[in-house]
C-alpha positions in Angstrom: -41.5 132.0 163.7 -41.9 129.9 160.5 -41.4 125.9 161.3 -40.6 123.5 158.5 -42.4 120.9 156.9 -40.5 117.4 157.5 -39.9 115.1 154.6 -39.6 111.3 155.8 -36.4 109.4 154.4 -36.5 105.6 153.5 -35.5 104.4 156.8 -38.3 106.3 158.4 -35.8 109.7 160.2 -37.6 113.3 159.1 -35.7 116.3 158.5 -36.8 119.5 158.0 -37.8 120.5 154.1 -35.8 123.6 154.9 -32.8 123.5 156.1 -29.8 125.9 156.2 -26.6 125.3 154.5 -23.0 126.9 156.0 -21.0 126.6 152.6 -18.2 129.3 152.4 -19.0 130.3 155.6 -15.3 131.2 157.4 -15.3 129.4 161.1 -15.0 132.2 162.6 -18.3 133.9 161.4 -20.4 130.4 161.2 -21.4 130.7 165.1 -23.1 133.9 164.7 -24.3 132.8 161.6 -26.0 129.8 162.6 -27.4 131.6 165.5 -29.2 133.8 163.2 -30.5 130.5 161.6 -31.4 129.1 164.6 -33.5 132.5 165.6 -35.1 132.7 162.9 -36.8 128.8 163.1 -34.3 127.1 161.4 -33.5 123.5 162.2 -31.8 121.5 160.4 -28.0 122.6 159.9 -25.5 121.3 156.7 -21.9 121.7 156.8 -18.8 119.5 155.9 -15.8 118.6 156.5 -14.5 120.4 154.0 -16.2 123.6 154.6 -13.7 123.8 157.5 -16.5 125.1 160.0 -17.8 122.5 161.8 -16.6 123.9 165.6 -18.0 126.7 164.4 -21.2 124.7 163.4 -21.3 123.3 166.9 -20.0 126.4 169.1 -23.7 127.5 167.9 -25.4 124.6 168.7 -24.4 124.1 172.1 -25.4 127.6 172.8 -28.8 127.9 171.5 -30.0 126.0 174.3 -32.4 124.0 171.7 -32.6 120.1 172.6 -30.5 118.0 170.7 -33.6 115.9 169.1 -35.3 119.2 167.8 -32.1 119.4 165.2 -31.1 117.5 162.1 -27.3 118.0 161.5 -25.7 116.8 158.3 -21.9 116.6 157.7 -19.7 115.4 154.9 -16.7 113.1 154.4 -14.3 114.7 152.2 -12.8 112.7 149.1 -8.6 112.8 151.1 -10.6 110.2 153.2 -12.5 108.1 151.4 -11.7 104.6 152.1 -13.4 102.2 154.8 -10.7 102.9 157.7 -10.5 106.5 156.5 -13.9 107.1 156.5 -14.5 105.8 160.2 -11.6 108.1 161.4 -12.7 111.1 159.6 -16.4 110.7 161.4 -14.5 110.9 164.6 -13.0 114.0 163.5 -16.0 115.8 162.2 -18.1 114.6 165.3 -15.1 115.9 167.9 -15.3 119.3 166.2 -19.3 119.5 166.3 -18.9 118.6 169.9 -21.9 115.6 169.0 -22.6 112.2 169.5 -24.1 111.6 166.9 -24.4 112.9 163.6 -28.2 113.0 161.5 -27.3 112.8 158.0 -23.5 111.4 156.9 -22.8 111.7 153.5 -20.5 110.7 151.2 -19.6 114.5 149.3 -18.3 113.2 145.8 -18.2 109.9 144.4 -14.8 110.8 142.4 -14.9 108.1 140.4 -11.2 107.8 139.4 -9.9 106.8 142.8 -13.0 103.9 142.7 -13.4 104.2 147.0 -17.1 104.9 147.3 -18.2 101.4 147.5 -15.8 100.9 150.4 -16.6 104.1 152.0 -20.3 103.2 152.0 -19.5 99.9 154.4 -17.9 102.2 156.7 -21.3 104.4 156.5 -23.2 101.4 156.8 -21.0 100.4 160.1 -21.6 104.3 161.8 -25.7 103.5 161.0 -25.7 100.2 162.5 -24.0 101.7 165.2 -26.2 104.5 165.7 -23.6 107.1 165.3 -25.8 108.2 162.4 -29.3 108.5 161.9 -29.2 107.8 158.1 -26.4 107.8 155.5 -26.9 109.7 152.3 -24.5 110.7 149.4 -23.7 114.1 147.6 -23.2 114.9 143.9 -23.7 110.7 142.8 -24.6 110.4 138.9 -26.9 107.8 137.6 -24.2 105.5 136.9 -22.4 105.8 141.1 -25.8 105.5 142.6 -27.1 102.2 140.5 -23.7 101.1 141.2 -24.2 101.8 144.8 -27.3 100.7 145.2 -26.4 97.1 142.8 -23.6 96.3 145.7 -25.0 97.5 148.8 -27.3 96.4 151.4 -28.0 99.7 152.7 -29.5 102.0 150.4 -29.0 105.8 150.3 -31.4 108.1 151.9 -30.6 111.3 150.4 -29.0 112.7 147.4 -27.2 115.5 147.7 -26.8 117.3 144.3 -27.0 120.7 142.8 -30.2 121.4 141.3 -32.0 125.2 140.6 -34.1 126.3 137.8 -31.1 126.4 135.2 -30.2 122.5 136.0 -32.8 120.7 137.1 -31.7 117.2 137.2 -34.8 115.3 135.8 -33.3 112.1 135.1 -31.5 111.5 138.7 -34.5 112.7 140.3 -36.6 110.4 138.6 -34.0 107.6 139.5 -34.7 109.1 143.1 -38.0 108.6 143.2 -37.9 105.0 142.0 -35.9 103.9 144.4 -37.4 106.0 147.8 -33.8 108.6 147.4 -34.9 112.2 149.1 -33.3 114.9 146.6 -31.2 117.6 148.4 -30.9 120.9 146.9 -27.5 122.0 147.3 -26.9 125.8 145.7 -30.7 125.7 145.1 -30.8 129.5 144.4 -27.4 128.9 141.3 -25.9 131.2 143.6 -28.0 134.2 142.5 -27.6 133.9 138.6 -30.9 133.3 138.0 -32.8 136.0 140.1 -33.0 138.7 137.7 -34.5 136.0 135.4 -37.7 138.1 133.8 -39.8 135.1 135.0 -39.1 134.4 137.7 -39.0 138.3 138.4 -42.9 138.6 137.2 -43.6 135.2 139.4 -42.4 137.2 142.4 -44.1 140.4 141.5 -47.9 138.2 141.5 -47.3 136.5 144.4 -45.3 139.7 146.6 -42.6 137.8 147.1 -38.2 137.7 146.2 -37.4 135.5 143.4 -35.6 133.5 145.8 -38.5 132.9 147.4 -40.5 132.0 144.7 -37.7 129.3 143.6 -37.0 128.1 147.5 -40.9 127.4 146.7 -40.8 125.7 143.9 -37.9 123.3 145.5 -40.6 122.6 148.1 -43.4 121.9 145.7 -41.1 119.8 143.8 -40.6 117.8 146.9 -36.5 118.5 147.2 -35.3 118.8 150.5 -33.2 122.4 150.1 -30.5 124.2 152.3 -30.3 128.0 151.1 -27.3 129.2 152.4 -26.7 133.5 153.7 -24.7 135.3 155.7 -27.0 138.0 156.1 -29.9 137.8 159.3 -32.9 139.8 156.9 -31.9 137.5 153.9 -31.8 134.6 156.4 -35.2 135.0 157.7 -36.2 135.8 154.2 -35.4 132.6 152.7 -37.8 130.8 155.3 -40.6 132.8 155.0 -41.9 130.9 152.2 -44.9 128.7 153.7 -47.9 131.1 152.8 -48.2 131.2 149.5 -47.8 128.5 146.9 -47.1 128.5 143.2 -49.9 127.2 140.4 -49.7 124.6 138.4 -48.6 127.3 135.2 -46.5 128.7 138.1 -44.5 125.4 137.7 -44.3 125.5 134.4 -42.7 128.6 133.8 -40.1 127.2 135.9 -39.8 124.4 134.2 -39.2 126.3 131.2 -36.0 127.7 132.5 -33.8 124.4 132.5 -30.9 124.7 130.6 -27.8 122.4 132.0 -26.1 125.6 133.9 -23.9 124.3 136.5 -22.5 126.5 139.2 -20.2 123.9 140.7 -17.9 120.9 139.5 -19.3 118.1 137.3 -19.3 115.1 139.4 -18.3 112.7 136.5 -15.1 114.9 136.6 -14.3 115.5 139.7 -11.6 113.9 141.8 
């Protein structure tokens, strides 16, 4: 069964490169879902509060049998409870409904800049770490401007980045903010939600090395060094996406990727969004 490589976040937790994302996922299928995951060597799980499936998140959890240290769970306050009080009491919520104590990775999902809370929220993040109700706090979908902001007026700084990035939009300048300041980037809709796959080269990259396109760019995530949760509901696609640990993609490989950036966003613009 394929096992992840770890990436090591600023404060010194690891989570698993690969991880698996529940996005979309109805509550009533995410148990069976994320059992798949689980049985096919995932280990690190991402949902959100949001996502409305986080019983379902931890129905499969507590039934896998696997101990609680071997997983990395990651949730997200939504923007309705942004706010330092808000924030706390939304934790307890999302922790109740995983059936946890303790969550791996909190992050703040957007910064929504109009309603100016995420500096607030963060000292309620910064409480459930020092509390050890979280192993590390992280944000989601933060622009230059939001995380130099953040990281200007806070103590704590961010472990993790949550932001969409695939071959179509592939974020240079906030991932080279990332790495200046020791911020893990996380993948989210790494794969653009399929618009890229029939991408002629990323369809000739996968022919050379017998793979999917989706593995070949799930690879190129991990070569990049982004931490990246593909998200499926299907078990053979699931098991799919992790089997990418025995081959790796050349330097021209890289390239060719590289090539294919061209600003394509699948999801809201974060400097928009509130």
């Amino acid at each position: 069964m394929p096992s992840s490589p770890t990436v090591t976040l600023n404060n010194g937790t690891t989570v698993p490169q690969l991880g698996f994302g529940v996005f979309q996922v109805p509550d009533e299928e995410t148990t069976a879902v994320v059992t798949s995951a689980l049985e096919a060597g995932y280990r690190s799980i991402d949902t959100a509060a949001v996502y409305g499936n986080e019983a379902g998140v931890g129905r499969a959890l507590a039934q896998s049998g696997i101990p609680r240290d071997e997983l990395f769970v990651t949730t997200k306050l939504w923007n309705d409870d942004q706010g330092h009080d808000a924030t706390l009491a939304a934790f307890d919520a999302s922790l109740d409904k995983l059936g946890l104590d303790h969550v791996d990775l909190y992050l703040i999902h957007w910064p929504t800049p109009a309603r100016d809370l995420y500096l607030d929220t963060w000292r309620a993040l910064e409480k459930l770490a020092a509390d050890g109700r979280i192993r590390a706090a992280g944000v989601s979908n933060f622009q230059p401007a939001h995380l130099r902001r953040l990281i200007d007026a806070s103590s704590l700084l961010p472990a993790v980045n949550q932001i969409e990035l695939h071959p179509g939009l592939q974020q240079n300048e906030l991932r080279a903010l990332h790495a200046e300041h020791g911020i893990a980037t996380e993948a989210w809709s790494p794969l653009a939600q399929g618009a890229l796959l029939d991408d002629e080269v990323l369809v000739s990259l996968a022919e050379r090395h017998g793979k999917t396109p989706a593995q070949v760019v799930l690879r190129w995530h991990l070569q990049l060094g982004n931490v990246v949760i593909p998200k499926s509901v299907t078990p053979a696609r699931i098991r799919q996406n992790i089997d990418v640990f025995d081959f790796e993609l050349s330097d021209a490989d890289m390239a060719a990727i590289a090539g294919l950036d061209r600003g394509m966003r699948t999801g809201p613009d974060p400097d928009t969004l509130n």
